[in-house]
C-alpha positions in Angstrom: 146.4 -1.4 3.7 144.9 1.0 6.2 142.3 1.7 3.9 141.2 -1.7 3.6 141.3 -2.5 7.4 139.7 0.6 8.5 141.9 3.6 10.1 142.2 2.5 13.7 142.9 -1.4 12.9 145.0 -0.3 10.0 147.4 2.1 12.4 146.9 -0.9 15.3 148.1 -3.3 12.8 151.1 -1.0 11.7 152.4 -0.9 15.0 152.9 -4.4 15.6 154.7 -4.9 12.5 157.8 -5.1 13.8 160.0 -3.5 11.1 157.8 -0.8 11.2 157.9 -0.6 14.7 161.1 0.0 14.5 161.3 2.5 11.6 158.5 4.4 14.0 161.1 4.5 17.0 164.0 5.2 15.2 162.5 7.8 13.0 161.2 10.1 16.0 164.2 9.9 17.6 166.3 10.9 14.3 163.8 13.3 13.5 163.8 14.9 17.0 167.7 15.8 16.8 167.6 17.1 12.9 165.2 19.7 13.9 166.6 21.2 16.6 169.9 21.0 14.7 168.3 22.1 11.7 167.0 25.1 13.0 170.9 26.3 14.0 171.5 25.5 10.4 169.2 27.7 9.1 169.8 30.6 11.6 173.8 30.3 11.4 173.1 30.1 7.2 174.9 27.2 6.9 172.5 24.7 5.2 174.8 24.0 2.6 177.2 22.6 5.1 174.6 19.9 5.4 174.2 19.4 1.8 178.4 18.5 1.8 177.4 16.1 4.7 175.1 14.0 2.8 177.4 13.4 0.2 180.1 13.1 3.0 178.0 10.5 4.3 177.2 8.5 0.8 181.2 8.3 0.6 182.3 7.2 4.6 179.8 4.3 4.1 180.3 3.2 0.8 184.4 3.5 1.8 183.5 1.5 5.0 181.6 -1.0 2.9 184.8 -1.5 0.6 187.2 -1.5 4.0 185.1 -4.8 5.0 183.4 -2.8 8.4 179.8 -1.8 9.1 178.7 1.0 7.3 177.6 3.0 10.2 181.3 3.1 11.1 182.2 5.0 8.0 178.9 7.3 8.2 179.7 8.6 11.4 183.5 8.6 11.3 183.2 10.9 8.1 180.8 13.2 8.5 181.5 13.9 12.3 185.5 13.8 11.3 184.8 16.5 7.5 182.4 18.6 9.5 185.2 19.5 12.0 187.6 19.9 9.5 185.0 22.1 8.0 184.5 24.3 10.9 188.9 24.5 11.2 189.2 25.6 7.9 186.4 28.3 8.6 186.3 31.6 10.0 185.6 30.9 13.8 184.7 27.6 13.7 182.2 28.2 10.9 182.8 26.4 7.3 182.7 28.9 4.8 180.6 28.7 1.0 184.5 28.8 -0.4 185.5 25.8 1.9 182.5 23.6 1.7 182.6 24.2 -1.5 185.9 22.9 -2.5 185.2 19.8 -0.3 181.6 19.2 -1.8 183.4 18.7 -5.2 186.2 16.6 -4.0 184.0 14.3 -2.2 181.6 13.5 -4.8 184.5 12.6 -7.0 185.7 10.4 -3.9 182.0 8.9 -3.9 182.1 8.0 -7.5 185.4 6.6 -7.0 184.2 4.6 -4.2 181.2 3.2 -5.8 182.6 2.4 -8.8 185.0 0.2 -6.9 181.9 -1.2 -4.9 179.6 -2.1 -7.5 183.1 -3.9 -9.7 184.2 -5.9 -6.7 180.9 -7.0 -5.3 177.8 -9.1 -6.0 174.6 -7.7 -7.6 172.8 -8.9 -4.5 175.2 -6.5 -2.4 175.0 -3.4 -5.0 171.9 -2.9 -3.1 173.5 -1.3 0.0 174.8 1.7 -2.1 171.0 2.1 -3.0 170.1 2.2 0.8 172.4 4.6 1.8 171.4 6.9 -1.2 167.7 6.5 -0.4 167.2 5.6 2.9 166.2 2.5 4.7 164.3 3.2 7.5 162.4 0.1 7.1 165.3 -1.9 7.3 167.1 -1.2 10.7 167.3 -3.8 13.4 166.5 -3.5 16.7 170.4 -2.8 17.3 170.7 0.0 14.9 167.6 1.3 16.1 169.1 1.3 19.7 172.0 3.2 18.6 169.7 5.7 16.7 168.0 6.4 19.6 171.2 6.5 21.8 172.8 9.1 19.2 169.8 11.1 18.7 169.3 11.7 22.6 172.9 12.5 23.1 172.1 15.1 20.1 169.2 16.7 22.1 170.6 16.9 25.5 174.3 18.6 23.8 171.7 21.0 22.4 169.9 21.7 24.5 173.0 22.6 26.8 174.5 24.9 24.3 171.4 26.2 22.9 171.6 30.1 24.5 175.4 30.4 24.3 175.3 29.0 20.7 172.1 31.6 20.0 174.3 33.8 21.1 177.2 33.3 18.8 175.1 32.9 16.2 173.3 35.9 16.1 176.4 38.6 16.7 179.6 36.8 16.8 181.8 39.5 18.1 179.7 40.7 21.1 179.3 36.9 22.2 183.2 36.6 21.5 183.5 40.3 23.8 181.5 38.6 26.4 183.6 35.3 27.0 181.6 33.4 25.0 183.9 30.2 23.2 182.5 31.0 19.5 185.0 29.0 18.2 184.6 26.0 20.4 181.1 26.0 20.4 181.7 26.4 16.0 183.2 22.7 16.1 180.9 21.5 18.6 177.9 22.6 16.5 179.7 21.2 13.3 180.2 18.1 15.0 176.5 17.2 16.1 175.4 18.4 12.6 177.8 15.6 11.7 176.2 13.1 13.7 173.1 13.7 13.0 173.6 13.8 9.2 175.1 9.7 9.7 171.8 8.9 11.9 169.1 10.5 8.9 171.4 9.2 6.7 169.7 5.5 7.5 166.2 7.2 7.8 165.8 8.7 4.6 169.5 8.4 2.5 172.5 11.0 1.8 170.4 12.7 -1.1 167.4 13.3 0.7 168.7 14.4 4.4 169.0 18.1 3.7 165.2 18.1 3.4 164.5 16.8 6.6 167.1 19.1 8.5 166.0 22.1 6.6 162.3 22.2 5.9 160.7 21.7 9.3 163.4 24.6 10.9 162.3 26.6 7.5 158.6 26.3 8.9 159.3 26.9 12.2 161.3 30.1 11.5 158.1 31.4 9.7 155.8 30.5 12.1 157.3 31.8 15.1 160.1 34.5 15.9 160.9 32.8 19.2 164.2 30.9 19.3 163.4 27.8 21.5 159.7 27.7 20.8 161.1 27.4 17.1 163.5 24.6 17.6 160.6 22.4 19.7 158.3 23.0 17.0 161.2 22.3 14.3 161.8 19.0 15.8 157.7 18.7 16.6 157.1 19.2 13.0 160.1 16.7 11.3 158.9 14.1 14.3 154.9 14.4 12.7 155.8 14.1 9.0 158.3 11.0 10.0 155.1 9.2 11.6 152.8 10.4 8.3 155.2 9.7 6.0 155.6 6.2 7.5 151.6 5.8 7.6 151.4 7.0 4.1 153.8 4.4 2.7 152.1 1.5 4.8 148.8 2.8 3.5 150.4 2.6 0.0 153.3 0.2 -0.2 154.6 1.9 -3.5 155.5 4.8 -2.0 159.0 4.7 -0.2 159.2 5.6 3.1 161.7 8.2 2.4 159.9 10.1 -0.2 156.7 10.2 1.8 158.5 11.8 4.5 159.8 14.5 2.6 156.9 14.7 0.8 154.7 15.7 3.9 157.5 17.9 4.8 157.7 19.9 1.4 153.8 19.9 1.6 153.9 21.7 4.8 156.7 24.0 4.0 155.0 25.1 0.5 151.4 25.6 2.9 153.2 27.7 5.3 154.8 29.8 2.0 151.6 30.6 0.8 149.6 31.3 4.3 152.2 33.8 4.9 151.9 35.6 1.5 148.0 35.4 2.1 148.3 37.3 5.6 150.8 39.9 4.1 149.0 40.7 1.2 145.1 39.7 2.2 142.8 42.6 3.2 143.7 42.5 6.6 147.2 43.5 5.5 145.7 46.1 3.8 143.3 46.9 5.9 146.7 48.1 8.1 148.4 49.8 5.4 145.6 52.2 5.2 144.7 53.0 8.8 146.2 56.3 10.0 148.7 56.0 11.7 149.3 60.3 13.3 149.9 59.7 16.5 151.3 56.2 16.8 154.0 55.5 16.7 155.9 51.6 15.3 156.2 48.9 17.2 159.4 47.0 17.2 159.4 43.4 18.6 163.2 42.3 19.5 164.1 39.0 18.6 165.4 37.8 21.8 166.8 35.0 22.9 164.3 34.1 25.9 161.5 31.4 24.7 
């Protein structure tokens, strides 16, 4: 539709739609929390505690749904309430591959338990909300849900932002933070329960199966573009905040195309771009170029990764 109205009538037009509108608030907002949480996910290695989340958060709806309550009650009471338990069961506050994984496969079960008792005891018409929390319906929040996204997500940031040179800390040598007074294990949960939280809110921008792409990949990118800790997590959450508002145009441009999988299609895009611009530069002729100056007389330079921006 952008096509056919021209680009700046087309994006004017998008805006005042008002479900879009919407989906535009709500989406930088979301988008703004998962990458700065995203980028402690990478860092601390624990990505694959998000990927128990999302199914975490598949079954806490779908159980909320069955209970007779609003679904956002069961998103956010289960993820927030397994990532914790995650975290106890942990070394230090940190959920271990063992632990997660043992939960990952109990959950699923409980999910296919959970919509198999949805889809018997309800209407075709209403089957379609286990569909929207798989995939996403970004397009579909009101103005309530979008305050609460926005409300969450801002919560989200400023916790962060708070925590974000202790929890640096922690996260890149445990015991010298621990030797110092830092709370590692407190600030574990802590970190375990915003991951939570924010896992529930991108659960209703882009679904339980597709979340771990948008708190991964733009952290991913940021990593690789810049060894700076907090100029990584503001361009983690820049980057997921620009492919939320091109995914968006990209499905209202082409009305086929789900919201959600344009999203993480920019967002894969940019990750694979940045994978092979970094291969170029290590192995182009300026790399080599290096290699073969001499080097008698020099000696190597060593840039600490610190933890100042």
């Amino acid at each position: 539709m952008i096509g056919t109205l021209g680009p700046f009538t087309g994006l004017q037009h998008m805006v005042q739609t008002p479900f879009i509108r919407h989906g535009l608030v709500a989406g930088t907002a979301i988008a703004a929390a998962a990458g700065m949480v995203g980028y402690f996910l990478v860092l601390r290695s624990q990505v694959f505690t998000a990927d128990a989340l999302s199914h975490v958060a598949f079954t806490g709806a779908l159980l909320a749904l069955i209970l007779g309550v609003d679904a956002r009650l069961g998103l956010f009471a289960a993820t927030i309430g397994i990532a914790v338990i995650l975290g106890t069961l942990g070394p230090k506050g940190r959920a271990d591959d063992v632990v997660i994984g043992s939960t990952f496969a109990w959950i699923l079960g409980l999910g296919v338990l959970a919509l198999s008792i949805y889809t018997t005891h309800n209407s075709s018409a209403n089957g379609a909300a286990g569909v929207n929390i798989l995939f996403g319906s970004i397009y579909g929040l009101d103005a309530s849900a979008v305050r609460i996204a926005v409300v969450v997500a801002a919560a989200v940031v400023v916790v962060m932002a708070a925590v974000a040179r202790p929890l640096l800390f922690a996260s890149l040598d445990e015991t010298v933070a621990a030797a110092r007074g830092v709370p590692v294990r407190l600030l574990g949960y802590l970190f375990l329960a915003l991951v939570g939280a924010t896992a529930a809110e991108t659960t209703q921008a882009v679904g339980a199966l597709l979340l771990l792409g948008l708190l991964a990949a733009p952290a991913g990118i940021a990593i690789r573009l810049t060894a700076r800790p907090f100029r990584a997590m503001a361009l983690a959450s820049a980057i997921a905040v620009v492919a939320v508002w091109v995914g968006l145009a990209l499905s209202y441009a082409a009305p086929k195309l789900p919201p959600s999988f344009s999203i993480l299609a920019v967002v894969s895009t940019a990750y694979v771009a940045v994978l092979g611009w970094g291969r170029r530069r290590r192995h182009g002729p300026a790399a080599r170029w290096r290699l073969d100056a001499p080097t008698r007389g020099t000696q190597p330079r060593v840039e600490a990764h610190g933890v100042g921006s």
